[in-house]
N, C-alpha and C positions, 0 to 999 in steps of 0.2 A: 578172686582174691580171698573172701572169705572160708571156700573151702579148705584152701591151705593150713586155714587160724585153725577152722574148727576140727581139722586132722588132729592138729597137735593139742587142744583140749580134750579131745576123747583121753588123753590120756590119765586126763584127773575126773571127766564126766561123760560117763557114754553116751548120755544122751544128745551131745552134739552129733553122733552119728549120723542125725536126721536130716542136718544139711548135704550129708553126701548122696541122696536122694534128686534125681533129677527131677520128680513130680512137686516138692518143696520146693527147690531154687529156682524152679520156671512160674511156680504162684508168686512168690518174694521177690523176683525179678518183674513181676505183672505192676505187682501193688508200689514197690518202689519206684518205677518209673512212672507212673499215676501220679504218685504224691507229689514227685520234686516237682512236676509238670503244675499241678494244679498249687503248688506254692509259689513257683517261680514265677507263673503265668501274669499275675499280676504287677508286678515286678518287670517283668521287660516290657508288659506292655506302655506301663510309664514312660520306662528308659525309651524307647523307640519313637512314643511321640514327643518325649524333648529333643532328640535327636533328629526330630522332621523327618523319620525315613517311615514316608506314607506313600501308598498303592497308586500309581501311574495307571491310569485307565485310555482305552482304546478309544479314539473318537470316533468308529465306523462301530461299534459297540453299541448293546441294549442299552437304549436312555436309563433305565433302570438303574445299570450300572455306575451311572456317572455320578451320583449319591454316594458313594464306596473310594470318590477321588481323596486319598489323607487317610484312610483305615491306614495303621500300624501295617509295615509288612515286613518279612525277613521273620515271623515267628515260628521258620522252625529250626531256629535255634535252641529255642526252648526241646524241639521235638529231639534233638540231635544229645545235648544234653542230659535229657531226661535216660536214654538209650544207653549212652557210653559208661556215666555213671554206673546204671542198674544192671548193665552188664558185665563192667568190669568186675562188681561187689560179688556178684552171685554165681558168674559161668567160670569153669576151668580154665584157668587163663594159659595152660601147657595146652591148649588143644588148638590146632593150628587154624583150626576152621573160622572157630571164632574171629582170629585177626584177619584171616583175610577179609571177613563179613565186616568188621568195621574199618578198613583199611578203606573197603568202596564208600561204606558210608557217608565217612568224613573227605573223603578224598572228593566225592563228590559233592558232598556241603559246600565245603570250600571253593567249587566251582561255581555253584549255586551262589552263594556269598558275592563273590565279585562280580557275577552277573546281575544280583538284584541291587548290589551297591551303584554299578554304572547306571542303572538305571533311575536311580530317585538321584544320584547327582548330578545329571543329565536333562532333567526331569520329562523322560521319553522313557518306552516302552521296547525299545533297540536290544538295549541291556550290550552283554559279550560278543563281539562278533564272531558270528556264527562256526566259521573257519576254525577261530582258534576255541572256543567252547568244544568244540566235537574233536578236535585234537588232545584238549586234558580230559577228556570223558572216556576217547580210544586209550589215549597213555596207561590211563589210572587201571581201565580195565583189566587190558592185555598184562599189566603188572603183578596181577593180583589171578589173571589168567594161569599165565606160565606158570606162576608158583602153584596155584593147586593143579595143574597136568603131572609137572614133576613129581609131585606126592604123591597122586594116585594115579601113572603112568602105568596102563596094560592091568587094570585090576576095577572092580567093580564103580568104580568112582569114576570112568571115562568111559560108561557104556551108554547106549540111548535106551532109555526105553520108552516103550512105543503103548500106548494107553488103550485097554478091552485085547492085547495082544501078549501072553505070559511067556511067550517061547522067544520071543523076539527083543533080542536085545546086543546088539553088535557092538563090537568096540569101535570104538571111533578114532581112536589113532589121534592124527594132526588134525583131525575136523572139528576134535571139542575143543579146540583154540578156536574155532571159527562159528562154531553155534556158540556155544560161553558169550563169544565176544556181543553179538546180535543180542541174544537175550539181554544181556546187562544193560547196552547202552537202549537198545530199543523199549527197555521195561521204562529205564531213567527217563527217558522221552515221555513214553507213554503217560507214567502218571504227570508230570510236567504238563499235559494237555492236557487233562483231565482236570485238574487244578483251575478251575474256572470259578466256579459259586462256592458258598460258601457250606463251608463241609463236605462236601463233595468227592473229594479225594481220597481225605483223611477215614472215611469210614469202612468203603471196598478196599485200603492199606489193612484195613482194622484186621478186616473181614479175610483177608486171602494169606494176613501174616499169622492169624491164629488157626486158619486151617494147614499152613506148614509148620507149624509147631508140633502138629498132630502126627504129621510126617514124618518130619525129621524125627519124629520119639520111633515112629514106628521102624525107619529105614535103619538108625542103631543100634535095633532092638532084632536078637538075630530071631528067636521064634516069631517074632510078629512081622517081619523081613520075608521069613518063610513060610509065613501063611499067607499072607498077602503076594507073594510071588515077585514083591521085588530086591533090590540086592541090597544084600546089606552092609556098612560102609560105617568102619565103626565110629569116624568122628562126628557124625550127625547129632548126634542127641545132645550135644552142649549147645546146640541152634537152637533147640528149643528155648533157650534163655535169652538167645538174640531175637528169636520170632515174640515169645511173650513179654520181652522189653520194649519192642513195640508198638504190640497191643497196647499194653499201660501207658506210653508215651503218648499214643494216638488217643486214647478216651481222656488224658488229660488235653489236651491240645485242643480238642473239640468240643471239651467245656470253654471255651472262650471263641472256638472258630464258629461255633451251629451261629445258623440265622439269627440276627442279622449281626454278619461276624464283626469282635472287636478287634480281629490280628488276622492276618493273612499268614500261609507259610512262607509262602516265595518261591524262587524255586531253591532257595537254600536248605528248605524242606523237601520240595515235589522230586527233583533229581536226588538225592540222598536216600529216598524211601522208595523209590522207584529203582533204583540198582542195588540197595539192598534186599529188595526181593527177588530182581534177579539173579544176583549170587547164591541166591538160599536155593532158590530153583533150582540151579546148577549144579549145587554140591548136594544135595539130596534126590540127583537127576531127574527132575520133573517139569524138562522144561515146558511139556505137550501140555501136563496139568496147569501151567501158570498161565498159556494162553487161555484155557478153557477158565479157572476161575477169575483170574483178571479181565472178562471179558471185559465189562465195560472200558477199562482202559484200552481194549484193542479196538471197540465198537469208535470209541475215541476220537484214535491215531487212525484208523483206516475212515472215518468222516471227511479229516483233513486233507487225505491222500488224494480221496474220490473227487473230493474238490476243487484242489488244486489241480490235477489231472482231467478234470473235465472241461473246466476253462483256459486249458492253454489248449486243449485238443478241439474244443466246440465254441468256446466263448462262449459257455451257459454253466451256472451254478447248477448244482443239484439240490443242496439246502440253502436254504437262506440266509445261513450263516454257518460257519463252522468253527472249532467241534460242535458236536452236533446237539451239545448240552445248550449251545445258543440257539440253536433252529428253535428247538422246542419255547424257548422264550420268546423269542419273534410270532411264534405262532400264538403266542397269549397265555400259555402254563405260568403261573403267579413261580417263582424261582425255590418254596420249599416244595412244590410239587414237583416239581423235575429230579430235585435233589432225593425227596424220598422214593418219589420211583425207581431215578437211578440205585438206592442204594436196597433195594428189594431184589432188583434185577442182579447186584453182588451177591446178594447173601443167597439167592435161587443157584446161581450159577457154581458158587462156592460148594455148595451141600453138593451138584452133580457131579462138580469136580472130584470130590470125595468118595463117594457112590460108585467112580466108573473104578477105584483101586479095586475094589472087591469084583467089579465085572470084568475079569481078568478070565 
């Protein structure tokens, strides 16, 4: 929005020119989604405990945990806010990318939303049934799907490419409705699982949304497109303002959520930031790279999986709990020690991530 303004002031002062800079409106978009985060933070979290919408805990769950029954939850509304805002102020709002990246956003809040509302009205852990949660999660996606295929149908934006491989990149026809799809909703899941301790989510979100910011500059960017060897796609680089909206939303958010947290996201948060990076993934084609730096989140969802599949096949757990962020607490890790391992194991994963574009 504001580019718009400050077009039309260059013409009494040049020096607005500066916001036409993608490297300015991706810091200003960092910093303003910080601040509303870290003003409003306090602020909802009042409204939420008059509200009584506090944290439903698991009764087969770390004792630990049961201390955390009444924490403020649904705070990432705040996260969603702080995003939309600082987005809309600072990114090209003609740029088509953008709305589809917050189309999944909110569309997914919103899912989020009434699943963590059933659940503190309820006062159960159930939340949305399952059925129809993963029907407005498919809807929302495929919506948001179609529309970016038809955009960039047969042209660099519906290629795969394949990571330590520069020659290799096929179009994918009708298949990037079908990867697209898995990535989004499988990413929305993923961080959703991960979303267990406190800060925990929000940091590898930090962590993997400011290394596609890096990205998406570069994938826009036709000379550094083509030195790095992948395609280049020119509405990428207004994501940079969605990636470091983010960032800023998430370092506010976790002024409130680090140990020992006073707000939960919910999943009104965890599914919203979890397919907002897989959209981003998508339209900047990296979805091989978001497995590799989200690992944790895949470490995750695949604990769950091994889990559940190993006792319906053996009747035998393989962790002691899962995701696997609980194992480690059953095994006696005090809950900031998991939390900062897990979030070294991000930030390691994320820098490789990054590392393998140049071992092309």
């Amino acid at each position: 929005m504001l580019v718009w303004f400050a077009e039309y002031l260059q013409q009494f002062y040049s020096g607005f020119n500066v916001i036409s800079y993608i490297t300015v409106r991706s810091a200003l978009a960092l910093l303003t989604a910080l601040f509303i985060s870290l003003l409003i933070g306090p602020y909802v979290i009042r409204r939420l405990q008059l509200l009584k919408f506090g944290q439903e805990i698991r009764n087969d769950g770390p004792e630990s945990h049961l201390s955390k029954k009444g924490t403020p939850t649904m705070g990432g509304v705040m996260i969603l806010f702080s995003v939309g805002v600082s987005t809309i102020l600072w990114a090209n709002l003609a740029n088509p990318y953008i709305w589809f990246s917050l189309f999944v956003l909110f569309g997914y809040g919103a899912v989020g939303f009434v699943d963590d509302y059933r659940k503190i009205t309820r006062k159960n852990t159930d939340g949305l049934i399952a059925r129809w949660k993963y029907f407005w999660l498919s809807a929302i996606a495929l919506i948001a799907i179609i529309g970016m295929y038809l955009l960039g149908k047969d042209t660099n934006a519906t290629r795969l490419v394949v990571p330590f491989f520069k020659e290799i990149m096929p179009q994918l026809g009708i298949f990037y409705i079908v990867l697209a799809y898995f990535v989004i909703v499988g990413t929305s899941n993923a961080v959703n699982l991960t979303d267990g301790l406190d800060g925990l989510a929000i940091m590898p979100t930090v962590f993997v949304a400011a290394a596609f910011a890096l990205i998406a500059w570069a994938t826009g960017n036709i000379e550094w497109s083509k030195y790095l060897y992948i395609p280049y796609i020119k509405y990428t680089s207004e994501l940079v303002v969605f990636c470091t909206a983010i960032v800023g939303a998430g370092l506010g958010f976790l002024w409130f959520n680090t140990y020992p947290a006073q707000v939960f996201m919910g999943d009104v948060g965890s599914l919203a930031l979890g397919g907002a990076l897989g959209v981003v993934a998508v339209l900047v084609r990296q979805e091989f790279l978001l497995v590799i730096m989200g690992g944790v989140f895949v470490m995750e969802t695949l604990s769950v999986i091994l889990q559940v599949g190993s006792y319906k096949l053996r009747k035998q757990r393989i962790f002691r709990m899962a995701p696997i962020h609980h194992h480690f607490e059953l095994k006696g890790w005090p809950e900031p020690r998991v939390i900062i391992r897990f979030w070294i194991i991000s930030l390691v994963l994320v820098l490789f991530g990054l590392v393998t574009l140049k071992l092309r």
